[in-house]
C-alpha positions in Angstrom: 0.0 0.0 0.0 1.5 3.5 0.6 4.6 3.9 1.6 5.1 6.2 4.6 8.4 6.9 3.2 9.0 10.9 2.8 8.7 11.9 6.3 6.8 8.5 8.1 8.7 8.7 11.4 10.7 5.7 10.8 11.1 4.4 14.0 12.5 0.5 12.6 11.4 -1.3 15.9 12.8 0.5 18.6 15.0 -2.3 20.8 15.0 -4.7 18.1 18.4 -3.2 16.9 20.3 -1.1 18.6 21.0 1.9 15.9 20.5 4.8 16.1 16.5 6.2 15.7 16.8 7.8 11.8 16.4 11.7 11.6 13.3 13.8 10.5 15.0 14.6 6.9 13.2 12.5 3.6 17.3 12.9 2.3 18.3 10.4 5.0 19.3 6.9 4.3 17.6 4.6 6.7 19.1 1.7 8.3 18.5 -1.9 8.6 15.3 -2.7 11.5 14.9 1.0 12.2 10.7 2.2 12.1 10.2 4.8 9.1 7.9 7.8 9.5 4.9 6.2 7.5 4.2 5.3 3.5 1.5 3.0 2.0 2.4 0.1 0.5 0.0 -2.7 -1.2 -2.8 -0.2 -2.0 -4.7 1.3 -4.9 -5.1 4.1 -7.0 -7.5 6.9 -5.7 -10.1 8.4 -7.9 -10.5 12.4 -8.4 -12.3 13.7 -5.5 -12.6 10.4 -3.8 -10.3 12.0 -0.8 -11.0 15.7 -1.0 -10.0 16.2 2.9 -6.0 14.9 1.6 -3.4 17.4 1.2 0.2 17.0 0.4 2.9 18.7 1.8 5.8 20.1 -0.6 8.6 22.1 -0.6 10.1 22.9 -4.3 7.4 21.2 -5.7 8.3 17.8 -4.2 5.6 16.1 -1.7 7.3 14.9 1.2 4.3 14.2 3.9 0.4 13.9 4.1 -2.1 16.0 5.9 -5.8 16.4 6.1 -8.2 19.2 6.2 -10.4 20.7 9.4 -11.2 24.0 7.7 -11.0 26.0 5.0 -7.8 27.9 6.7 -6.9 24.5 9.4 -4.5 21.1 8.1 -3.6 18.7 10.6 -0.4 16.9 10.0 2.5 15.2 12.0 4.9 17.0 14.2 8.0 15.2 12.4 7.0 16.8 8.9 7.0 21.0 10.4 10.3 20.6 12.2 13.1 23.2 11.7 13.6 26.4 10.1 12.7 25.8 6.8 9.0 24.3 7.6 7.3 27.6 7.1 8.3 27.3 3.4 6.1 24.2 2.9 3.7 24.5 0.7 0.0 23.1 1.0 -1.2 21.6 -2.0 -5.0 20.2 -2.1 -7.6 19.2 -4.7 -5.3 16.7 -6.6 -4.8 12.5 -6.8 -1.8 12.9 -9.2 1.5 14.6 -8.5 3.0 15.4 -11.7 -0.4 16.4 -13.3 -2.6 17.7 -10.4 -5.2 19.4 -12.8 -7.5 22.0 -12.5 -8.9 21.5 -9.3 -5.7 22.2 -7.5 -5.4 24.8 -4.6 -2.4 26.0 -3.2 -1.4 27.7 0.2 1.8 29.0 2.0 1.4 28.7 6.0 1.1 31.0 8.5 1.7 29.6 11.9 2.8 26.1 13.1 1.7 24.8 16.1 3.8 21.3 17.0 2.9 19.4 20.4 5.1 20.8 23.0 5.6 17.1 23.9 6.5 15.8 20.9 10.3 14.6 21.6 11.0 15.6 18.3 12.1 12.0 17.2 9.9 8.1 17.4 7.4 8.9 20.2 4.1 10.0 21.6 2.6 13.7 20.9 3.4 13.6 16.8 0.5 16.3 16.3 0.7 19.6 14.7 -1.6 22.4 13.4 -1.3 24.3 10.6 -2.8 27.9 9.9 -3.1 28.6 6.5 -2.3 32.3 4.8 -4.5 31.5 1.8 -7.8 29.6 2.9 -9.1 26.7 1.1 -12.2 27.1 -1.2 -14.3 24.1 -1.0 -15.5 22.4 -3.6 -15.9 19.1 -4.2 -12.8 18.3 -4.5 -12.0 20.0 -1.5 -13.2 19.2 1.5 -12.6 19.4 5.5 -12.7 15.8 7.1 -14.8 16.1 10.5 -12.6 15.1 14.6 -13.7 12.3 16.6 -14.8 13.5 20.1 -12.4 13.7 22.6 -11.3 10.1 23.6 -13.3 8.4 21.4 -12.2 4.5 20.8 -11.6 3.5 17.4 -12.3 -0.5 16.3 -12.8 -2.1 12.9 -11.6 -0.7 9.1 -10.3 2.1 8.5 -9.0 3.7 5.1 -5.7 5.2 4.9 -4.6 7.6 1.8 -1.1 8.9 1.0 1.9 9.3 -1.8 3.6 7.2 0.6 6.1 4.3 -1.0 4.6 1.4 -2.3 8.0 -0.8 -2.1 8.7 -3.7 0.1 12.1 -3.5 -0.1 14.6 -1.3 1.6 14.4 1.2 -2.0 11.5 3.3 -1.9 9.1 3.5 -4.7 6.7 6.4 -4.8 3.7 7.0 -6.7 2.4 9.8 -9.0 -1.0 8.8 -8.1 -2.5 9.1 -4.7 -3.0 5.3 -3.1 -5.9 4.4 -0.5 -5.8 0.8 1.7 -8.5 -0.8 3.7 -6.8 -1.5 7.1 -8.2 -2.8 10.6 -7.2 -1.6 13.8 -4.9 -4.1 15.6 -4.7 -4.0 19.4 -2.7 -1.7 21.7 -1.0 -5.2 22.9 -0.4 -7.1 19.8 1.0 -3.4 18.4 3.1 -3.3 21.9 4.1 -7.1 21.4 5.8 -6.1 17.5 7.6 -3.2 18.9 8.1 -4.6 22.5 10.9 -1.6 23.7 9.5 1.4 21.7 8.0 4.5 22.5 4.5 3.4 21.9 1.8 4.8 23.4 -1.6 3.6 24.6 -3.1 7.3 25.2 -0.7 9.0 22.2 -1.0 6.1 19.2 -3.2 3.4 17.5 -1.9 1.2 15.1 -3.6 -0.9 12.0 -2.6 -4.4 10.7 -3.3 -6.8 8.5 -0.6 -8.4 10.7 0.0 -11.3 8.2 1.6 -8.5 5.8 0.4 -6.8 2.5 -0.5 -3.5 3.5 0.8 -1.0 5.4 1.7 2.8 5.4 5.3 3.9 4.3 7.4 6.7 3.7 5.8 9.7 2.1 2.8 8.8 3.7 3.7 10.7 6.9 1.1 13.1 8.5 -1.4 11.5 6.6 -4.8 10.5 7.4 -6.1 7.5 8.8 -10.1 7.5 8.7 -13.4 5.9 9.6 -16.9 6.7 8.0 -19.8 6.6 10.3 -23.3 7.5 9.5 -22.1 9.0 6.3 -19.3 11.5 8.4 -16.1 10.5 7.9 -13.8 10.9 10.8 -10.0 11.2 11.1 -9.0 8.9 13.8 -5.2 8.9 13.2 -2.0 10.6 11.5 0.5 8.0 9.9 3.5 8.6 12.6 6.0 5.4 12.2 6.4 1.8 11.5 9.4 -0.6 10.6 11.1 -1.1 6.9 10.5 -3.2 4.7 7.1 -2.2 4.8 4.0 -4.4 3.8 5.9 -7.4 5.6 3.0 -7.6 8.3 4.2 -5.5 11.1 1.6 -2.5 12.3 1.9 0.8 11.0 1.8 3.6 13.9 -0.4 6.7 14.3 -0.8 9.3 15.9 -4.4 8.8 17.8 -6.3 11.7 17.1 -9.1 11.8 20.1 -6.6 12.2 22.3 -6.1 15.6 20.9 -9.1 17.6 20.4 -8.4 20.1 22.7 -4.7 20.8 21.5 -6.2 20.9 18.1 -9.3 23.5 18.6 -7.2 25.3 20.6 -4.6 26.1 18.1 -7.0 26.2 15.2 -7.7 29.9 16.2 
C-alpha cells in the first residue's frame, strides 16, 4: 500500500536493533530494522475527489508528507513533517490525486503559523501532532473538502482507510507513486502493536496502530502526517495521523499513528 516513506517517522522497531533512531529529513538513508515515519504500501489508486480532505505537503514542488483538512484555513499533519527552520516554506497543495499532473482543481497555500505538540520529543514517540494555519484559505469544492474530529477520547475498532503518496515498495528502496494510493486496514490492538515493537515508545493514550498483521498493507514513507479515517453515519472521521512503522514495509508488522481523540483540545485550541 502506501509507503510512509517521505517523512513517516521511521522508528524501525525501537529495541530490536540497537542503531540509532533515523532523523526527521526524507534525504536520509535509513538503516536496517529502524521504524520509518509512515508510507503506504499494497494499496490502490485513488479516484478524483474520492479523498477531497488529503493534502500534500511540498517544498520545491516535491511532496514529502500527508495532511488532512479541518477547515477551510486548518490542516492537521504530523509533528516530524514541520520541524526546523525551513517548515514555514512548505507549501499546501490540495484538490489533486496525481502529483505530476494535479489538474485544474488544484489549490495551493503557503502557511502561517505552526503549532507542533510541546511534547512531541522531536524524534519516534508519543505527541506527533501539529496544526497548521493557512495564509491563503481553502475554497471548498468538491474536491475540496474538511474531514470532521472524533470526540475527545473516542475509541476506534474495525476498518479504516488510509490515503497517501507514501512508497509502495517492500524492499529497503522506496518507490513512490504519482497517483495518490488508499488501503483498507483494521485496527490491531494496543497489545499485539506493543508485542511487534516490544521496547518502543508506543503509546496507549498517544498512538493506534492498523494491521493486516500477516503483511500486505501498510503505510510507508511519504505517507507521513497523513490521514487515517473511519466513516460513520455518512461522516467520515480522522482517527489517526501516519507517525512510524518498521522497513521493509508491507511485511506484516503494524503501522503507527498518531491517535487523534486524544487531541481535540490541543487541536481546537490552536486552530484559532
Amino acid at each position: 500500500m502506501l509507503k510512509l516513506t517521505s517523512l513517516f517517522v521511521i522508528a524501525s522497531v525501537l529495541g530490536l536493533s540497537h542503531g540509532t533512531e533515523i532523523g526527521h529529513r526524507c534525504t536520509e538513508r535509513l538503516s536496517i530494522n529502524h521504524p520509518i515515519f509512515a508510507r503506504i504500501t499494497g494499496g490502490e489508486n485513488a479516484k478524483e475527489g474520492e479523498f477531497p480532505y488529503q493534502v500534500s505537503l511540498q517544498r520545491n514542488g516535491k511532496h514529502f508528507c500527508g495532511g488532512v483538512i479541518l477547515s477551510e484555513k486548518v490542516v492537521l499533519t504530523a509533528a516530524h513533517c514541520v520541524l526546523g527552520k525551513e517548515a514555514l516554506r512548505t507549501e499546501i497543495v490540495a484538490g489533486f490525486v496525481n502529483l505530476t499532473l494535479p489538474g485544474k482543481n488544484v489549490q495551493r497555500s503557503a502557511i502561517e503559523k505552526i503549532s507542533s505538540h510541546p511534547d512531541y520529543p522531536g524524534t519516534v514517540g508519543p505527541n506527533d501532532v501539529a496544526v497548521l494555519v493557512l495564509k491563503t484559505p481553502f475554497k471548498f469544492t468538491t474536491h475540496v473538502q474538511k474531514v470532521f474530529l472524533p470526540a475527545a477520547g473516542q475509541e476506534v475498532d474495525g476498518d479504516t482507510v488510509l490515503s497517501g503518496w507514501g512508497s509502495t515498495s517492500r524492499t529497503f528502496t522506496p518507490i513512490f507513486p504519482e497517483v495518490l494510493q488508499k488501503a483498507k486496514l483494521p485496527i490491531v490492538s494496543f497489545d499485539d502493536c506493543k508485542k511487534a515493537f516490544p521496547n518502543s515508545k508506543l503509546d496507549k493514550q498517544s498512538n493506534i496502530c492498523t494491521g493486516p498483521l500477516n503483511g500486505d498493507l501498510s503505510a510507508c514513507s511519504g505517507d507521513s502526517g497523513g490521514p487515517l479515517v473511519k466513516t460513520i453515519n455518512g461522516k467520515t472521521y480522522v482517527v489517526g495521523l501516519v507517525s512510524w512503522g518498521r522497513i521493509p514495509c508491507g511485511r506484516g508488522d503494524p503501522s503507527v499513528y498518531t491517535k487523534v481523540s486524544n487531541f481535540i483540545d490541543y487541536i481546537n485550541k490552536n486552530s484559532k
